[in-house]
Structure formats: structure tokens, C-alpha cells
MDTraj code that builds the backbone (N, CA, C; nanometers):
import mdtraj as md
import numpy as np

residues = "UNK UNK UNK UNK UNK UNK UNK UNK UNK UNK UNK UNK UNK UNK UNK UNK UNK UNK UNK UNK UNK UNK UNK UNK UNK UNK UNK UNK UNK UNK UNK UNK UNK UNK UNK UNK UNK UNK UNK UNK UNK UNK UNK UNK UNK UNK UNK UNK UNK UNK UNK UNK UNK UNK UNK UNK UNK UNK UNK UNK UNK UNK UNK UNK UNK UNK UNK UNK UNK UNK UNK UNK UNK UNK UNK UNK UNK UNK UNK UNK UNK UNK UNK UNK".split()
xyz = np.array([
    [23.8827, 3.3737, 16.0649],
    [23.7720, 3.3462, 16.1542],
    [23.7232, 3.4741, 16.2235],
    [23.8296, 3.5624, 16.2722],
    [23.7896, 3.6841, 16.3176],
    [23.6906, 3.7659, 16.2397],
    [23.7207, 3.7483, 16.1090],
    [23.6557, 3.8799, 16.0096],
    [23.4573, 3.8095, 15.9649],
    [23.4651, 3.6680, 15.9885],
    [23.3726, 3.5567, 16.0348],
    [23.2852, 3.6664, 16.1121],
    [23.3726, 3.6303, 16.2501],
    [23.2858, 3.6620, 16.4081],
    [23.2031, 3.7826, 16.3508],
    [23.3640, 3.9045, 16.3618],
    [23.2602, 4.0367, 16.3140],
    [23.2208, 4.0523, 16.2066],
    [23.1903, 3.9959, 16.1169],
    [23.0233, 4.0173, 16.0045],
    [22.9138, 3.9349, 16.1018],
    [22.9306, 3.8431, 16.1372],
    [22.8058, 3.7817, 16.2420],
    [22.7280, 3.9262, 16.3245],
    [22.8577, 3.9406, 16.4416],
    [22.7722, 4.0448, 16.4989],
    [22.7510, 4.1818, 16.4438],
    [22.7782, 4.1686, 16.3000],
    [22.7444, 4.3215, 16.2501],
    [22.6139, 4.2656, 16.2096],
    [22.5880, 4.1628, 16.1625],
    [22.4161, 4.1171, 16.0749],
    [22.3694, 4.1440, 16.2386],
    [22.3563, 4.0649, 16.3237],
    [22.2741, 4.1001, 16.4439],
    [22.2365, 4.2095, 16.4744],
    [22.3900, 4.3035, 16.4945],
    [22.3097, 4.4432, 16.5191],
    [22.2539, 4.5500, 16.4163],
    [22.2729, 4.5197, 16.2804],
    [22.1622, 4.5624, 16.2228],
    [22.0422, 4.5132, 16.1927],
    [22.0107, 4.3810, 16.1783],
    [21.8936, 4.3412, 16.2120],
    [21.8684, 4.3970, 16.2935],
    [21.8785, 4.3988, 16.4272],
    [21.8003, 4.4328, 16.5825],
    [21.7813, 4.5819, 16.5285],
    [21.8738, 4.6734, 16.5061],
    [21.8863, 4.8160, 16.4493],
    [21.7843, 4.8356, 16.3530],
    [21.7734, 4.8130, 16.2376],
    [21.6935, 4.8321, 16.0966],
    [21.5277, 4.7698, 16.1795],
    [21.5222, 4.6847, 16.2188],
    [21.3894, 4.6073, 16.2726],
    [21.3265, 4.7119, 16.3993],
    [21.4218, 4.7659, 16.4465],
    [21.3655, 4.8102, 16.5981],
    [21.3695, 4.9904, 16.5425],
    [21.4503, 5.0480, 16.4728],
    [21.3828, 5.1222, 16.3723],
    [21.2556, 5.1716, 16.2957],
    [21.2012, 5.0392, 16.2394],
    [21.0478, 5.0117, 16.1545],
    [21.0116, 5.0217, 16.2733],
    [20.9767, 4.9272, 16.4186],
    [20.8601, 4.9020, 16.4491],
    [20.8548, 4.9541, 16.5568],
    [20.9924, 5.0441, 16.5946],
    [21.0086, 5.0832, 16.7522],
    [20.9118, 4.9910, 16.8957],
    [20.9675, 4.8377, 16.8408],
    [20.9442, 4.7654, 16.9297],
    [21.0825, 4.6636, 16.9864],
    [21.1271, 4.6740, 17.0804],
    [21.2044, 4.5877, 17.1096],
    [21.1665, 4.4322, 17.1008],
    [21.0739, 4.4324, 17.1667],
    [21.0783, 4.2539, 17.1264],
    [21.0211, 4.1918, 16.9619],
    [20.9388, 4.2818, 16.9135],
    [20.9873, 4.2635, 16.7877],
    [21.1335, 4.2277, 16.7338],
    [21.1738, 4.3625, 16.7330],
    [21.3195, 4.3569, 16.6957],
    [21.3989, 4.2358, 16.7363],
    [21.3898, 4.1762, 16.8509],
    [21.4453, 4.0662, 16.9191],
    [21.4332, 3.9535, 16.8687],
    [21.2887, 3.9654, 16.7819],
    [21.2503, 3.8128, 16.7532],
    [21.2762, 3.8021, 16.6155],
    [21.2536, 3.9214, 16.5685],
    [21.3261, 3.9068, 16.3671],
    [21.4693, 3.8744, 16.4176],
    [21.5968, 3.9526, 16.4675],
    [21.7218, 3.9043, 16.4990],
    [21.7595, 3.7736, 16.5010],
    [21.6434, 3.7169, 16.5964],
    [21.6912, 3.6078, 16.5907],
    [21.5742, 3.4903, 16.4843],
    [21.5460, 3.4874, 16.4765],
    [21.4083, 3.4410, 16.3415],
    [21.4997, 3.4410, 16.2274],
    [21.5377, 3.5527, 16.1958],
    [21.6026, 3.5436, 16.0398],
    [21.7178, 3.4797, 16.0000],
    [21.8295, 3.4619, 16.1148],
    [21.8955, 3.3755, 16.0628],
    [21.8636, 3.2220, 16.0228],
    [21.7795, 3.2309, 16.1281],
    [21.7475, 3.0416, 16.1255],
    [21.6662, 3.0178, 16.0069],
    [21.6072, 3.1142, 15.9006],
    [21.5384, 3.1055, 15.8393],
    [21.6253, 3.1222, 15.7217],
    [21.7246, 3.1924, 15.7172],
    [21.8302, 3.2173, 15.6092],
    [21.9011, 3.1053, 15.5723],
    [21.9120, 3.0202, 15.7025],
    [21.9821, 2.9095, 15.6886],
    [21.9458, 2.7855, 15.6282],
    [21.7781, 2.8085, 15.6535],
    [21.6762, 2.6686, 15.5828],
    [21.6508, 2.7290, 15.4424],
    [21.6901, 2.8403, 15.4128],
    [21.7167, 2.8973, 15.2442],
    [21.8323, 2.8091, 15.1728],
    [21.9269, 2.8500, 15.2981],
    [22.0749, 2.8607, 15.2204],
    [22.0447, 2.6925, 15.1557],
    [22.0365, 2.5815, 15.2399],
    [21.9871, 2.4681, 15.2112],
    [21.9785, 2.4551, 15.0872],
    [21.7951, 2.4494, 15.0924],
    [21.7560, 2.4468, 14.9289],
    [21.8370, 2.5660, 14.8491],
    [21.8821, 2.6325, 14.8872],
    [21.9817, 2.6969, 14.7351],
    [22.1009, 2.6129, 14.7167],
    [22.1516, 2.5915, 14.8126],
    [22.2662, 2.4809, 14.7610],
    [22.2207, 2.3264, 14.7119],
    [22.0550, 2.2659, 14.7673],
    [22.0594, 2.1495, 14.7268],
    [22.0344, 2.2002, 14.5099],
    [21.9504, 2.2949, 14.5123],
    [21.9360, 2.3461, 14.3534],
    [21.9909, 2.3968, 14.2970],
    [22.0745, 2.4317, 14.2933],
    [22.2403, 2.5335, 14.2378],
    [22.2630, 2.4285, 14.1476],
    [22.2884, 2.3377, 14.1571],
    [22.3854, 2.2130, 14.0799],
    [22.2047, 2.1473, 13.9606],
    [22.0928, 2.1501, 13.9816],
    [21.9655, 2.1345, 13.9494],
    [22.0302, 2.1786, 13.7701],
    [21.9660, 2.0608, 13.6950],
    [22.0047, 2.0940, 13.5265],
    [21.9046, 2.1937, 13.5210],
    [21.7751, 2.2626, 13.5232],
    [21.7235, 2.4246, 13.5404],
    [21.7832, 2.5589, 13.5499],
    [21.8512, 2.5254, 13.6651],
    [21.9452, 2.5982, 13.7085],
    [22.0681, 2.6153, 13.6539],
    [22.1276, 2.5399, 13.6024],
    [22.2387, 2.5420, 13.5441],
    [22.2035, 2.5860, 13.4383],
    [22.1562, 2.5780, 13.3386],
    [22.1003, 2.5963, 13.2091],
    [22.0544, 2.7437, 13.2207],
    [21.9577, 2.8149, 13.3297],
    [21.9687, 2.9086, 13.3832],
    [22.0665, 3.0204, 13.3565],
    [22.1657, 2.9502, 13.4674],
    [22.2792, 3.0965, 13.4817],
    [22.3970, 3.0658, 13.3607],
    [22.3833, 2.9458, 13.2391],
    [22.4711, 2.9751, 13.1572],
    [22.3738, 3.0653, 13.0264],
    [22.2399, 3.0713, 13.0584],
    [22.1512, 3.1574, 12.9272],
    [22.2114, 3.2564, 13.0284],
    [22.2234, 3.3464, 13.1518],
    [22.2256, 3.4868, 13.2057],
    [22.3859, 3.4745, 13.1477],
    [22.4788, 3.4034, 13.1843],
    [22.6518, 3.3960, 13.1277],
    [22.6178, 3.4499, 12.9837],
    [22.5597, 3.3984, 12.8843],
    [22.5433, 3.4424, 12.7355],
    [22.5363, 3.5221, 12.6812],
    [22.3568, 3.5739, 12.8261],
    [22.3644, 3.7599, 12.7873],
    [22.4517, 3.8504, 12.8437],
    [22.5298, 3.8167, 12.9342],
    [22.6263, 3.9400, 12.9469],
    [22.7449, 3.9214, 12.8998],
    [22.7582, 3.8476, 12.8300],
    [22.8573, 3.8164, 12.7744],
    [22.8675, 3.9096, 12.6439],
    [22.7466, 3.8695, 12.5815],
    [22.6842, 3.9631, 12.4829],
    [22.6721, 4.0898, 12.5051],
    [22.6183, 4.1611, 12.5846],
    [22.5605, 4.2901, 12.6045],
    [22.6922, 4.3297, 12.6752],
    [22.8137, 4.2987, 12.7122],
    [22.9737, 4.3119, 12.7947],
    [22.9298, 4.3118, 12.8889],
    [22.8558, 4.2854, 12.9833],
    [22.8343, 4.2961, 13.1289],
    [22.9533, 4.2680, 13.1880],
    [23.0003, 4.3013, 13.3140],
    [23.0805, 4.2318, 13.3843],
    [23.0282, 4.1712, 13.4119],
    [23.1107, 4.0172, 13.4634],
    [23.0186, 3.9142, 13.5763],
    [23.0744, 3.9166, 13.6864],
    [23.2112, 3.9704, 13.7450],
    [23.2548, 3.9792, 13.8426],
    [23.3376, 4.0979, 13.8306],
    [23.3474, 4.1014, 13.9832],
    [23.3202, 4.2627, 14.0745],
    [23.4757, 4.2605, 14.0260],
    [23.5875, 4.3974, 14.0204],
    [23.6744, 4.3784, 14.0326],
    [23.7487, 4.3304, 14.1845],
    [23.8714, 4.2721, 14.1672],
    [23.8724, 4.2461, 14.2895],
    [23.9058, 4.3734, 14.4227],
    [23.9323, 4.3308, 14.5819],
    [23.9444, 4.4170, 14.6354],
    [24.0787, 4.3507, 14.6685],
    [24.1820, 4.4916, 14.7372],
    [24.3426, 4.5127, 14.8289],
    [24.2844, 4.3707, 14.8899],
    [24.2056, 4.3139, 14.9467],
    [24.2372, 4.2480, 15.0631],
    [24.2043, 4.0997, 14.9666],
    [24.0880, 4.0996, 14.8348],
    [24.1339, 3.9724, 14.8218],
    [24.2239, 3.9481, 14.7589],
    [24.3189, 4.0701, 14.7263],
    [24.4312, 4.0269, 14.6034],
    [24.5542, 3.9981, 14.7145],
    [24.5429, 3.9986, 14.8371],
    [24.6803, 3.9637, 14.9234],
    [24.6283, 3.8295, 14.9702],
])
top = md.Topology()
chain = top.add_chain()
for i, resn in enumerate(residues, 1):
    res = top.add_residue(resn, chain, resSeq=i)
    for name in ("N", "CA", "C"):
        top.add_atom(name, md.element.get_by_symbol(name[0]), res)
traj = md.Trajectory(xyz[None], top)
């Protein structure tokens, strides 16, 4: 839960950071910070209600095919922390 918290407040303060950066406006910056999650979240939604969608599926097993073919990796090797 800890490692949770701090990625939370690391997205905040680079949002506020990267945003107030571009527009050297604080309340800008203030209002993407907080704007984007709530908006990430009405994403995350419809990506999870369409993930499971026969399109979609059919989808990422034609992308599985070609890298399968061409050797792509499909996954990252792992890291020390997820192998403990």
C-alpha cells in the first residue's frame, strides 16, 4: 500500500510539475492535476468494460501472432523486486 501512496503523490507532483512547466501558470497547473485523474479514471472504465470485447480480443491475439513471429518480446524481463 505504501509503494501505492508514493506513485500517487509522485503522478500529482509531476503533473502539477510538467503542467506548470508548459504554461507557467499555477492554476492551470492546479486544475490539469487534478482534472486528469478523474478523467483517467472514466478511461480506465471503458478500457476494462472492452478488454474482454470479441474485437479486442481477436485484436491483441493478431498483435500475440506478430511478435511471436517477428520474436518480439511480449514481456519486460522481470525486476529484483518482482522476483521476491
Amino acid at each position: 500500500m505504501a509503494k501505492t501512496a508514493t506513485f500517487g503523490v509522485m503522478h500529482v507532483l509531476t503533473s502539477f510539475t510538467v503542467t506548470y512547466a508548459l504554461t507557467g501558470s499555477i492554476t492551470i497547473a492546479g486544475v490539469v492535476t487534478f482534472v486528469e485523474p478523474l478523467v483517467n479514471t472514466v478511461m480506465h472504465y471503458f478500457f476494462d468494460k472492452y478488454w474482454d470485447h470479441p474485437v479486442a480480443r481477436r485484436v491483441r491475439n493478431q498483435l500475440a501472432r506478430i511478435c511471436t513471429a517477428l520474436k518480439v518480446p511480449t514481456r519486460m524481463p522481470a525486476t529484483q523486486t518482482e522476483r521476491a
